[in-house]
Structure formats: structure tokens, C-alpha cells
C-alpha positions in Angstrom: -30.5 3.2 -26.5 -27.9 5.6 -27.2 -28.8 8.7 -29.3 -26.0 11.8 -30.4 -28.7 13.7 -27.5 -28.6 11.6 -25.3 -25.0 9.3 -25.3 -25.0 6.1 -22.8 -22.4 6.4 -20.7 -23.1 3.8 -18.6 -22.8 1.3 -21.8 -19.8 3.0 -22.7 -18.1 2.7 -19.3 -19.8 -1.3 -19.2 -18.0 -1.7 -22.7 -14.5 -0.5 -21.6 -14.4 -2.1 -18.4 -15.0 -5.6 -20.4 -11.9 -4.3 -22.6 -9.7 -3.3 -19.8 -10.1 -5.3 -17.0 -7.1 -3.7 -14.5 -6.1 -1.5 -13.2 -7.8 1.6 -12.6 -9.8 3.8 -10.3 -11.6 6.1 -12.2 -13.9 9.5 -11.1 -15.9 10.8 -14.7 -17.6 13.9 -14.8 -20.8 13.8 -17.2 -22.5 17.6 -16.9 -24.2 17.1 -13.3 -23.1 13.9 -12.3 -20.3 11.9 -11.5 -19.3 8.3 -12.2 -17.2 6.2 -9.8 -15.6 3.1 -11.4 -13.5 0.7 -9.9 -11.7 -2.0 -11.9 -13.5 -5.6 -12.0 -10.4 -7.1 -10.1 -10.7 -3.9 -7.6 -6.8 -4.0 -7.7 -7.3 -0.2 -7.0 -9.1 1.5 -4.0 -12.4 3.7 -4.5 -14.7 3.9 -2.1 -17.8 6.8 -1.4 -18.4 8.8 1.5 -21.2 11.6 2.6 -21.4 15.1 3.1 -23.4 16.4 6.0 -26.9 18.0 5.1 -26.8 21.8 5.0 -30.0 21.9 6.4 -32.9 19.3 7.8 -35.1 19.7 4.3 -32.0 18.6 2.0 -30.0 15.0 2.2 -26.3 15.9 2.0 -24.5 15.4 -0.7 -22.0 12.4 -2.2 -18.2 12.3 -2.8 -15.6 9.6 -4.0 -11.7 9.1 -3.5 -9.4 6.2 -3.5 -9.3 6.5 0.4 -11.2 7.0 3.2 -8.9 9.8 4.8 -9.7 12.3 2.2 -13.2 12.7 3.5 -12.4 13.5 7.0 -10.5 16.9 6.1 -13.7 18.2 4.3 -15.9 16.8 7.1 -17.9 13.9 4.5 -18.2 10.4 6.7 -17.0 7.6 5.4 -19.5 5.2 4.3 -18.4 2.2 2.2 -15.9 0.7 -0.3 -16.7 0.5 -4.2 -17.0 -3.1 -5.3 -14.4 -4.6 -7.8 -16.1 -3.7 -11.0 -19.2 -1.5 -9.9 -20.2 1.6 -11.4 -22.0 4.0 -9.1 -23.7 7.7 -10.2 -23.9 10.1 -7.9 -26.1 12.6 -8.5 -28.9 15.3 -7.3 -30.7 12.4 -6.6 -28.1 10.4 -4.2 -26.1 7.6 -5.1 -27.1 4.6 -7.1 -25.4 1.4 -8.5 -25.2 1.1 -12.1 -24.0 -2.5 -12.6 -21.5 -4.6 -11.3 -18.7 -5.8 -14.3 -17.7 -9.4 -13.4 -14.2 -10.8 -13.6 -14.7 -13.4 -16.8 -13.8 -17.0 -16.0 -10.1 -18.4 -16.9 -10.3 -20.5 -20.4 -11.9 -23.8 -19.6 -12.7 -22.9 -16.4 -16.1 -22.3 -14.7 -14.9 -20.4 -11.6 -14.6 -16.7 -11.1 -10.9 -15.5 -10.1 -11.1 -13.6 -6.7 -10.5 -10.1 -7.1 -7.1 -9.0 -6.7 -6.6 -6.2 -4.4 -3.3 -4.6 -4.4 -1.6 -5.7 -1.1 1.1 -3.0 -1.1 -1.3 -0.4 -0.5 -1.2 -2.0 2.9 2.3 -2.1 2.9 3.7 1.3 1.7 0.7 3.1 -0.7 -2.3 4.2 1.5 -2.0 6.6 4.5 -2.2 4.7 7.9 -5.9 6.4 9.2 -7.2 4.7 5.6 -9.9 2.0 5.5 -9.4 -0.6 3.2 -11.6 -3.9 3.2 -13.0 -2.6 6.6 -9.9 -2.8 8.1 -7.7 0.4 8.8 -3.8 0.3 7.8 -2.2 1.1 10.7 -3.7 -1.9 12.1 -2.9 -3.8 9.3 0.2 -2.5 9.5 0.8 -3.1 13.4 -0.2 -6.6 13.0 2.7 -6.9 10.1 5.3 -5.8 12.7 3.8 -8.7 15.2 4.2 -10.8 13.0 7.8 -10.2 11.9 8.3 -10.2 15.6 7.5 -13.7 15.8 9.2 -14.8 12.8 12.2 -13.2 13.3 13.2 -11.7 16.9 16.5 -10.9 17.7 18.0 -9.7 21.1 18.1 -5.5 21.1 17.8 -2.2 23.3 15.7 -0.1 21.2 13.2 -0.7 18.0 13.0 2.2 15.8 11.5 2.9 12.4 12.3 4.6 9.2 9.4 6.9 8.9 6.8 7.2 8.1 4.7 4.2 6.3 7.2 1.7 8.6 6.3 3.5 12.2 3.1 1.0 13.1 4.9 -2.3 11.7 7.8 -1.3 14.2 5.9 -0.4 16.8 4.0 -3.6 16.5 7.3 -5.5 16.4 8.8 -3.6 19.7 5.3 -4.3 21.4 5.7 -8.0 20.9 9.2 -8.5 21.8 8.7 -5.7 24.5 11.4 -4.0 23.6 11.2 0.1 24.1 10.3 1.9 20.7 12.4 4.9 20.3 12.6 7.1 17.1 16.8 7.4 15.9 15.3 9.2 12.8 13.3 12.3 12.2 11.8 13.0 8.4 11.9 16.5 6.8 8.7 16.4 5.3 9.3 18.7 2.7 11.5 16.0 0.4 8.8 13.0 -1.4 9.2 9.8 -2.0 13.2 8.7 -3.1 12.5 5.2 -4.5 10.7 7.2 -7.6 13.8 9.5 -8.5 15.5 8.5 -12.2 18.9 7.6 -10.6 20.9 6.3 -8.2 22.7 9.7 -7.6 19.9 11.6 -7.1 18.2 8.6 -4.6 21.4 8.5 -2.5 21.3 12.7 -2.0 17.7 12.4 -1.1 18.2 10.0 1.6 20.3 12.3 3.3 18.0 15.4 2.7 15.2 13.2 4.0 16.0 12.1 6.9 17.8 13.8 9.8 19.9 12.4 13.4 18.6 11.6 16.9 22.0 9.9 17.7 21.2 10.5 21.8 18.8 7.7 21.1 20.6 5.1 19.8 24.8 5.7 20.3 26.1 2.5 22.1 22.1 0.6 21.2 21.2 -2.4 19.7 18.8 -1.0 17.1 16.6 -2.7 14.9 15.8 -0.8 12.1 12.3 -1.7 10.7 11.5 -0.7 7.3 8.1 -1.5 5.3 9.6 -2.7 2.2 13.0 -2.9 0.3 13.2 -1.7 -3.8 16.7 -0.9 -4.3 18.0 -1.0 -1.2 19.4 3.1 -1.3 17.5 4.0 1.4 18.1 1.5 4.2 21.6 1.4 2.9 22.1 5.0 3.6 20.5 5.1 6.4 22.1 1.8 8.2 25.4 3.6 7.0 24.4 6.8 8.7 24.1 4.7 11.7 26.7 2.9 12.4 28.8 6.1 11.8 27.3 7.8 14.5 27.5 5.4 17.3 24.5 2.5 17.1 26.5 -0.8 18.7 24.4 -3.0 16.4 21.5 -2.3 13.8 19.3 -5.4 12.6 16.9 -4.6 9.6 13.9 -5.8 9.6 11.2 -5.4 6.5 7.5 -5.7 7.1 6.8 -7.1 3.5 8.6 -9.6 1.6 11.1 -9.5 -1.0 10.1 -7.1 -4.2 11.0 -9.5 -6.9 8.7 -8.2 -10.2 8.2 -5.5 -11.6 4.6 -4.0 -11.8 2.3 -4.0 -14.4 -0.7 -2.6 -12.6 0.1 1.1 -12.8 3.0 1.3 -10.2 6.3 2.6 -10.7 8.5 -0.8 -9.6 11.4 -1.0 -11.7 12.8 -4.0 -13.6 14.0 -7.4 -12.3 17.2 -6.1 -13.0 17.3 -3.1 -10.3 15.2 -5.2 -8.0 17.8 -6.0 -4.8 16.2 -8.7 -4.2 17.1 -10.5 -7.0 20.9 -9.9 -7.2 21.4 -10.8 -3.1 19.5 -13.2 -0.8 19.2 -11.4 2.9 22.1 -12.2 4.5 24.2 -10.9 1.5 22.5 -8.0 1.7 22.5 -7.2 5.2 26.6 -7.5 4.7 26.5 -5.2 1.6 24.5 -2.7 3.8 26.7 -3.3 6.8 23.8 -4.6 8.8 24.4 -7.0 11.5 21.2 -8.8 10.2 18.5 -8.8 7.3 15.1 -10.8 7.4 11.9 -10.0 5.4 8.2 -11.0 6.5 7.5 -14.4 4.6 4.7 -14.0 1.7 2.2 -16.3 3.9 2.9 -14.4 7.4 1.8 -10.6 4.9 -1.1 -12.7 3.6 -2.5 -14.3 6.5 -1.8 -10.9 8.5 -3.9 -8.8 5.9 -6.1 -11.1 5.0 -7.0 -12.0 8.7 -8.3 -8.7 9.5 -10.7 -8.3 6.4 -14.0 -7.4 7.8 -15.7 -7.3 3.7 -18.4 -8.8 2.4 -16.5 -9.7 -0.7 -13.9 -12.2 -0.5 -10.6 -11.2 0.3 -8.1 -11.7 -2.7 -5.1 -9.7 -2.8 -3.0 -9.0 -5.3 1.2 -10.2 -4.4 2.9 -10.0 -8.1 5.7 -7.8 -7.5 6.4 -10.9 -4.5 5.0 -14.2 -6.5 5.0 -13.0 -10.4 1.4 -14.4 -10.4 -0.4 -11.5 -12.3 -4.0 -11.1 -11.5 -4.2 -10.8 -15.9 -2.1 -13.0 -18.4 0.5 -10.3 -20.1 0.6 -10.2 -23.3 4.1 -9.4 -23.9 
């Protein structure tokens, strides 16, 4: 029972995680200990990892991030994922589960929804050396570009990428086809992410600040172009622009996800239907508004089977895909 000496914190953190069910990864610090929570729809990543002992007398102690690669650079090993809706303490003591916040059932239904995993940290969000539902994401990734391979191939010289969350989905798709991967682009790593900037303007100057030339690799090439997703098209267009100016014979894009058609509501910075390309041009007219010889996106089912094909969890796989279907894991109350 909770006193003013001694507050519950694990009741408190039970009683918002009933209130708010998504979408959130959360790391609380109460004097000494630490709190891990992951939402009850795990649309976020958490997971724990271990620090080694100092000495043979002392167990080593306990970390948590949203992924796996943070614990690497620090030398912790990685040691398992945070369940949709657990609580976990870590402590002096080790690490220990406090509960486990269950997903409620729909209205007049008896069944559980599955949990609801964000799929686009797959896609574009996580780093590529991350483990996510015991399965890394440049697999996943790889597996993405085979795929897209087999639903759309087209005759080229060269595959290429725009870098860097795209490089294993192209190289997946040049190993199926076998067709050479070859890099046309090379990233200046010191500009971040353009799809976040407040204006077109500014989105279209950071393209060409992002991303330099290798035109000896592709002048007079087929090239296809494979990209991990498209928001507002800026980017490729720049880039597919950028191009053809110096010299590719042919560039086909081709986008590891499908079409971003809704905005998110789960914490991500997706803009409104409105700015959405994917809702003002089907592929083909946008692949002529780019000036791209050709435009085709991963179908929904080939990103769901691929991802969900590799799962090696305990859980069952459920993956969130609103910003592609507009079926929110939560009814939206607005």
C-alpha cells in the first residue's frame, strides 16, 4: 500500500499504462533504481542488455535502450527484448519483472488484439546491426530488397542505393536479379534527416548538401535507384534529377516499403494526407513527375510476410502498418 514514505511506483506506472495504452518507451529513474516500460501494444522498442562483471565476486550490472546497438559501444551484451506492456526494475539486486499490462479486449469481443509493433522501424527507424523480434534489420531489410526483386524486376546494369537505411534492401534486390551493386551516391554524414525539415525549401537544399556524385559509376547505366520509403517525394526527386543530369541512360526507382498513405498518430513525425505523395499520384505518375523511367513500391503483403517471416519471438508477431492501411492499433478519438 502506498504511503507519502514510501510511494508505489509500480501501481502508479500499472495505473498509467491502463490510461495510455500507445505509444511509448519509457526509462524512469526512482533514487537507485530504474524502471523499463514498454507500451501494452509494444508499438515501441525496449529491450535490456548486461554489463560485464567487474570482478568474479560481483554479477555485472543491467542497462535498457530502445535498441540493441547501443549496448555494444559500452561493451553490455544484448540479452532480450521487453514485452509489450511489461514493467521491469533493475536494480542492485538484478533485474526483475514487475507485471505484464495486457492489451484490453475490443468491445464485445473476447479476444486479445496482437500487439502492434511498429513495422517502419524495420523499414527506415532502427539502425541496421539492431535486433528487433530476434531478427536483425539488415536482414530484414535484405529480405525486403528480395522481395521487391521478385515483384518487380526490370532489365538494368547497375543497382545502387540512396544511403543509408536503403543500402541492404538494394543489395538484396541486386543479389536476386544478379545484377552488380554499385554505389552512384555518397552521404555527407554531417547533414540529418531531410524528410523532418518545416519546408519544402529547406528539404530541397538539404538534398543537395546530403548527398554528393559518383557519376564514373553510373554515366551511360541503367540504374535502379532503391530507396526504403517515399514521404514527399523531395528526396528521390532530387536525386533522380541529379541523375539524369549527369549522365545515367535510365534510372528505375524502386521503394522497399509501400506507399505512406496516413499520417501517424503513434509518436512519429508523418505529415498529413495532404503532403503525403502517395495520395496525390499513383506510381507511374509519379515516376513521370520525378522523371523516372519507372516507379514500383513493395506491396503491403510482400513487407508483411517478409518481416513477419523472420520473427524468431516468443510473442506473436503483430506489426503495426497505419501510415500504409489507416488501421490504427487504438480507435482515435478525434
Amino acid at each position: 500500500e502506498e504511503t507519502s514514505e514510501s510511494p508505489d511506483w509500480v501501481s502508479r506506472i500499472r495505473n498509467f499504462m491502463s490510461l495510455s495504452l500507445t505509444s511509448y518507451s519509457l526509462v524512469i529513474m526512482v533514487g537507485s533504481e530504474v524502471f523499463g516500460v514498454r507500451d501494452p501494444f509494444g508499438n515501441r522498442p525496449l529491450c535490456l542488455g548486461k554489463l560485464p562483471s567487474p570482478n568474479s565476486d560481483k554479477e555485472g550490472g543491467w542497462m535498457v535502450a530502445s535498441e540493441s546497438c547501443a549496448f555494444l559501444s559500452i561493451g553490455a551484451t544484448y540479452m532480450r527484448e521487453v514485452l509489450p506492456g511489461e514493467i521491469v526494475r533493475l536494480s542492485s539486486s538484478g533485474v526483475k519483472t514487475e507485471g505484464i499490462v495486457d492489451r484490453p479486449c475490443a468491445v464485445g469481443s473476447n479476444e486479445r488484439p496482437t500487439a502492434a509493433f511498429c513495422i517502419f522501424e524495420y523499414v527506415y527507424f532502427s539502425r541496421a546491426d539492431t535486433m528487433h523480434e530476434g531478427q536483425q534489420v539488415y536482414s530484414a531489410r535484405f529480405r525486403c530488397g528480395r522481395r521487391l526483386a521478385v515483384e518487380s524486376p526490370v532489365k538494368a546494369d547497375i543497382v545502387s542505393t540512396v544511403p543509408e537505411s536503403a543500402t541492404p534492401a538494394a543489395m538484396g534486390y541486386a543479389d536476386h536479379l544478379g545484377v552488380n551493386y554499385v554505389e552512384v551516391l555518397t552521404r555527407n554524414r554531417y547533414v540529418g534527416r531531410t524528410f523532418i525539415l518545416p519546408n519544402t525549401r529547406l528539404r530541397r537544399s538539404g538534398v543537395t548538401k546530403k548527398f554528393g556524385l559518383l557519376e564514373e559509376n553510373f554515366r551511360g547505366k541503367r540504374v535502379v535507384l532503391v530507396d526504403d520509403s517515399i514521404v514527399r517525394g523531395t528526396t528521390i526527386g532530387s536525386i533522380v534529377k541529379l541523375l539524369k543530369m549527369h549522365g545515367a541512360k535510365e534510372v528505375h526507382v524502386r521503394i522497399a516499403s509501400p506507399p505512406l498513405k496516413h499520417p501517424c498518430f503513434m509518436g512519429i513525425n508523418i505529415p498529413t494526407k495532404n503532403e503525403l505523395i502517395a495520395n496525390t499520384m499513383d506510381a507511374d505518375q509519379l515516376a513521370a513527375d520525378l522523371g523516372a523511367d519507372s516507379l514500383v513500391y513493395l506491396s503491403i503483403e510482400g513487407l508483411k510476410n517478409t518481416i513477419q517471416g523472420g520473427v524468431r519471438s516468443e510473442q506473436p508477431a503483430g506489426h503495426c502498418m497505419a501510415c500504409l492501411t489507416g488501421n490504427y492499433p487504438v480507435k482515435l478519438d478525434f
